[in-house]
Each structure stands twice: as structure tokens, then as C-alpha cells.
N, C-alpha and C positions, 0 to 999 in steps of 0.2 A: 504494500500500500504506500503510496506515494506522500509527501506532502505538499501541500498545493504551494506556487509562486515563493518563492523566498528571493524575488526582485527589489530593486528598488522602493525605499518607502517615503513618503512622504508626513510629515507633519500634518494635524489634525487644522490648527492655527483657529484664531479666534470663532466659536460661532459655527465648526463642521465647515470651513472654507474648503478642504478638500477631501472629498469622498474615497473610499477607495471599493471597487464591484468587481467582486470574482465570479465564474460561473458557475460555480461549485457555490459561491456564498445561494445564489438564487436556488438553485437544483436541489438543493441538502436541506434549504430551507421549507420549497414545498414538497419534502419526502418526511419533511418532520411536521408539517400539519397533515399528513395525509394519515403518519403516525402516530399523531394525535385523535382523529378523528377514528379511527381504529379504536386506540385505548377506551373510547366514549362509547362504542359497541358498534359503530357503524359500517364495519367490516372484519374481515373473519383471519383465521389463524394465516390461512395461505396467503392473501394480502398482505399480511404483516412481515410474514418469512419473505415474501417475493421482496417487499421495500427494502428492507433491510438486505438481499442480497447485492437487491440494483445499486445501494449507496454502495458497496465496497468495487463495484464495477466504476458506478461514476467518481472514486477518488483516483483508481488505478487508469484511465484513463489519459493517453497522452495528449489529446487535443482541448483539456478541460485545466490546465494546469497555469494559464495565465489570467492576470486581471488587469484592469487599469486603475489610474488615477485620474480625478473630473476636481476641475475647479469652478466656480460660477460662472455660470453666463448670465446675462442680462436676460430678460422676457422680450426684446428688440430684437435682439441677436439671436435666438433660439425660433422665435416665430417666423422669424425672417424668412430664414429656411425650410421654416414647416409651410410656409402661405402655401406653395402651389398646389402642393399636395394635401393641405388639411382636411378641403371638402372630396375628395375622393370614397366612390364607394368601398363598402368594407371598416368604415372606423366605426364600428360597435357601439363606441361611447355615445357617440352622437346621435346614431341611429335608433338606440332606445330613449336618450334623454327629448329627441324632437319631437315625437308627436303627443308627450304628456305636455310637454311647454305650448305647444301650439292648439291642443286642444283647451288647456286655460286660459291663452290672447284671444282664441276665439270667442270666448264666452264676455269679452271684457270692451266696455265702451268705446267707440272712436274719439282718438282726443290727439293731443301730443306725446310721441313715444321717444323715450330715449332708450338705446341700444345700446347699455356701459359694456365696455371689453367686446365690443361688435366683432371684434377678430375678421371673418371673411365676410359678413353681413348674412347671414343666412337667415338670421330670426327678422335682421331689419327689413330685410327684402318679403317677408312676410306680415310684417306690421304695415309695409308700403301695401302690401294686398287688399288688406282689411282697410285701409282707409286713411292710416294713420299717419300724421305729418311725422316723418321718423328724422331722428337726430342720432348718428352713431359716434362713439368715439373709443378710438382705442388705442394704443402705445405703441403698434408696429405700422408703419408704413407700407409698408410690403403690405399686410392686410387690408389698410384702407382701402390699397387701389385696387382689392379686388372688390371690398364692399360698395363703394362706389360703379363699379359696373355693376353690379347686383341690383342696387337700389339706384338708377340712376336723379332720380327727385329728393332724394335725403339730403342731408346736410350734414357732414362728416368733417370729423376734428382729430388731429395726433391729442391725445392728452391722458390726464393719469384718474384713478378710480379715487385715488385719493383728494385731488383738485378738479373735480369736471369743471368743466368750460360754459355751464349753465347759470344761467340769475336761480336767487329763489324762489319758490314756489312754480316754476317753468313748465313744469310737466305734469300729464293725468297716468304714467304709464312708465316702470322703467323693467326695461328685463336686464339680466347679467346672465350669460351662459358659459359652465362651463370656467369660470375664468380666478373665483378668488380662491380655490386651491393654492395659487401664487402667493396669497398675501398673507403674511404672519401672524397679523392681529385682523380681526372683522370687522369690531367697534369702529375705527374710524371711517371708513367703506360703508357702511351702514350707517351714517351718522350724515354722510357726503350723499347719500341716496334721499334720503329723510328729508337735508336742505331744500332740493332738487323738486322732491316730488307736491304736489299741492294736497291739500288734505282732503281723505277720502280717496286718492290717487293708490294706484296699486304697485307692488315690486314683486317681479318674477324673478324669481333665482333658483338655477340649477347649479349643479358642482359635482365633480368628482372625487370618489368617495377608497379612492386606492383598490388595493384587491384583499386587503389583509388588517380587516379591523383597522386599527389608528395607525398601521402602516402605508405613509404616501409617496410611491414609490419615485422619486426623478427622474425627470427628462433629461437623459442628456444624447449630448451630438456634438458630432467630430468635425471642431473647425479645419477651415483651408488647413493651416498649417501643421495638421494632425495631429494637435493634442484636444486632449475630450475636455466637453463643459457639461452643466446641468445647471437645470432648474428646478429649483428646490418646490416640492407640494406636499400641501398640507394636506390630512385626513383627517374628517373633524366628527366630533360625534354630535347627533343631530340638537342635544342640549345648549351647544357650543352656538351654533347657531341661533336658538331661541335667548340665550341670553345676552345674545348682541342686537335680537331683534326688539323684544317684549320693551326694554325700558325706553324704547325710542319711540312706542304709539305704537311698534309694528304689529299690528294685529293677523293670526294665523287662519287664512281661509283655506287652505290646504297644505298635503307633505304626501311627495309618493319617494321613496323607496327602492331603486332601478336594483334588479338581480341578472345574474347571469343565467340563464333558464334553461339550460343545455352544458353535454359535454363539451370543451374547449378543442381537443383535440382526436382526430384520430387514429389508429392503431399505423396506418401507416404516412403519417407526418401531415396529416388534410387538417386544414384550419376547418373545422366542422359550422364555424358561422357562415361562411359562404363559400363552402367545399374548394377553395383553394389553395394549394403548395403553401408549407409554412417555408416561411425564408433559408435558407440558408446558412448554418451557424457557419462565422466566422474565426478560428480561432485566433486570440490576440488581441480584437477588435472590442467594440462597444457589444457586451455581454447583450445580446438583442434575446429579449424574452419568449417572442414570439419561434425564434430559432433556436430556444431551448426546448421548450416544451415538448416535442418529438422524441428528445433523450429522455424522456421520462416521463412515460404518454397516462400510464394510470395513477403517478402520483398526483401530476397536472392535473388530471379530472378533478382527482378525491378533494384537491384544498382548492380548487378555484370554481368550480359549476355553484351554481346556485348562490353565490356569496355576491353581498353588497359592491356595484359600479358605480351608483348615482343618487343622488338625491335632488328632486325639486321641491318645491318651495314656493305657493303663491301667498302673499302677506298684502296688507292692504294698510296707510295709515288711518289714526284717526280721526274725524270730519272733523273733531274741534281741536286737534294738535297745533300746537305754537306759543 
């Protein structure tokens, strides 16, 4: 049995500045909830002996035996290179959190809509449907111009979640998709929605919810010059939310809950949500999850089917807040 990387190390530095992801840290980690979930009864003797034989294969393994080092990246600099490809079919996350969000705008008055963390415009460009004078604003450039061809009648701003670019009381309507997983604290993000919004005005918020209870896994990607970055997400439990919401008027008109409803992967390496090739694992490279999963296709199942991707959120303030 091997031990894994005795490479180069890095300092931790203030705050988790730099990460360090082995493939073995992912692999090992969903063979030990899968062995957990076992211990809890939900699988049997031969599952257990099988996991436990597969981990001594995945340490003895030579193409599993490297990791990298990621230091931060901006939310600019990471979306930048996500734009073109973010609204592409197959991103899961999106394709379950859209039509709970949109079956809630649709139930909701025509008025003034702002689109905080608009990213590609997808939601804006559907608020543009329904009627609504939409105002998007989001921090990557690269996204605006694709929200802007999306929504070509909006009215789109570079700006941050923390400072919108809005007067107060502006708006009947604000969504956020998807996007404060980014942000360390809620309260002020919620506080800057609150300003924004007019009273009696509603705020739709979804978010992503990691795969691993309060574990929020990083984005990271490999700049030009081939060293890795990340973006750091937060996994928040849905209390965390209500206690940034409730002292500010926000009052709770709904919460749904996104699960994964299906096996992830299978038997022979098929992304089972839209029957296509899982990637390619790279060894060396950025520990790509989706190209792990193959190497350990029943463990995959056991800790990840059925477990928390998403959370929405529609909240409404108070008619007489201010």
C-alpha cells in the first residue's frame, strides 16, 4: 500500500488561503460515507467487505497518487471562464433549481425586477417574459454580455451584492440564483436586498447546498499559467438563512429543498443524469469529480443519490417595514 503525494507542501496562510485536493482525499472520503451509511443499516455485509476492499485498491493505485495546491481566485476571474459554458445542457444544479424559481416569478406581480448575481441572465430573461422591467447586475463581465443578449431590454450593471447600484425602495421583485454560496456572511447581502426592495416586495433566492451536509465543496480552475485557483462556497444550513432573513421583515412564503433523485453514476462510467461519458480523469491535474466517480461507481451512488443540491427560498418583506 502506497502513501499518497509526499510532494511539495504549501502553507495553510491566513484564512485557508491555500487548499490543498488529493484524489484519494475525495475517493476515500465518499467510501467512508458510503461506510457510514452501511454502519446505519442501509447496506449489507458484502457492500461493506466490497468498500473496504476497493479502498486498498484505490491507495495502491498509481495514477491516484498526486494532488494539487489552489490558491484564491477572484469570483471575476473564475466566472470569466465559466461564462461560455455555464448555461450549457447537463448542469444539474440549474436544471433542478429552474423551474421551482420560475414556477414562484410566475405566481408573483408584474412590477420592477432586479436580477442580483444575474450571472448569464437566464432568470432575467425570464422576468423580461413575464413582463417585468428587469435590472440585472453582476460582478463578471464576461456574464453580463451574455445577459445582455438574453435580455436585450434590461438594464445591466458590473456591481457587487454587497453595494447594488439601486436607490431605495426601487424595486417590487428581487431574485438571486445560485450565487451567495460565494459570500461568507448573509446578513449584509440581505440587508442590501431589504434596502432595494419596496415593502410588501418579494426576494427569491436559491443557493447551492454542496453535496455533503455543511461540506461546500470549491470551484477551482486552472489559470493560463497552470497553476490552480478556487473559489471558496459556503454550505449553509437552512436556519442560517432564516436568521439572516427573519430580523430584517423577511417574511417566509416558501422553502423547497433540491435532492439528487437518482443514481449518479453508472456501472460503466455513464453520467446516469443525461447518459453521457463521465470525463476523463486526468492524473496530476485538477482532481475533476465528475472523473472520479467511475473509480468508485457504488461508493458514488451510496453517499451522493438522494442527498441535499439546492435550496430555494421565496421570502416577501413587510408592507409596513422601514
Amino acid at each position: 500500500m502506497k502513501c499518497p503525494d509526499e510532494g511539495p507542501r504549501a502553507d495553510r496562510g491566513d484564512h485557508g488561503q491555500v487548499i490543498y485536493q488529493h484524489p484519494l482525499a475525495y475517493l476515500l472520503g465518499l467510501e467512508g460515507i458510503a461506510l457510514l451509511r452501511a454502519f446505519a443499516g442501509e447496506h449489507d455485509r458484502d457492500f461493506v467487505l466490497a468498500r473496504l476492499d476497493e479502498i486498498g485498491r484505490l491507495l495502491d493505485s498509481e495514477e491516484l497518487q498526486q494532488g494539487i495546491h489552489a490558491t484564491p481566485l477572484s469570483i471575476q476571474e473564475g466566472y470569466a471562464q465559466w461564462a461560455p459554458r455555464y448555461d450549457e445542457p447537463g448542469n444539474e444544479l440549474l436544471e433542478l433549481e429552474q423551474p421551482v424559481v420560475w414556477e414562484i416569478l410566475d405566481g408573483l406581480p408584474v412590477g420592477a425586477a432586479l436580477d442580483a448575481a444575474c450571472g448569464t441572465g437566464r432568470h432575467a430573461a425570464r422576468l423580461a417574459a413575464l413582463g417585468h422591467r428587469v435590472i440585472g447586475v453582476d460582478a463578471t463581465p464576461e456574464m453580463l454580455e451574455i445577459a445582455r443578449r438574453k435580455a436585450p431590454g434590461g438594464e445591466f450593471h458590473e456591481g457587487d451584492l454587497h453595494e447594488l447600484p439601486l436607490a431605495d425602495d426601487s424595486v417590487d421583485l428581487v431574485v438571486c440564483g445560485i450565487a451567495v454560496s460565494h459570500v461568507p456572511d448573509l446578513v449584509p447581502v440581505f440587508a442590501e436586498v431589504v434596502r432595494v426592495l419596496r415593502p410588501g416586495g418579494h426576494f427569491v433566492l436559491s443557493d447551492s447546498r454542496g453535496r455533503f451536509a455543511d461540506i461546500g465543496l470549491p470551484l477551482v480552475r486552472e489559470r493560463p499559467d497552470g497553476t490552480y485557483g478556487y473559489m471558496r462556497a459556503w454550505s449553509r444550513l437552512a436556519s442560517e438563512y432564516l436568521g439572516a432573513a427573519l430580523p430584517l421583515g423577511l417574511q417566509v412564503r416558501r422553502c423547497e429543498e433540491l435532492r439528487l433523485r437518482h443514481a449518479v453514476v453508472g456501472a460503466d462510467g455513464t453520467d446516469l443524469y443525461d447518459g453521457s461519458p463521465s470525463p476523463e480523469y486526468v492524473p496530476g491535474g485538477v482532481p475533476n469529480i465528475w472523473a472520479l466517480h467511475p473509480l468508485a461507481v457504488e461508493a458514488t451512488n451510496a453517499a451522493l443519490a438522494g442527498k441535499p443540491v439546492a435550496i430555494v427560498w421565496h421570502f416577501q418583506l413587510e408592507a409596513g417595514r422601514r
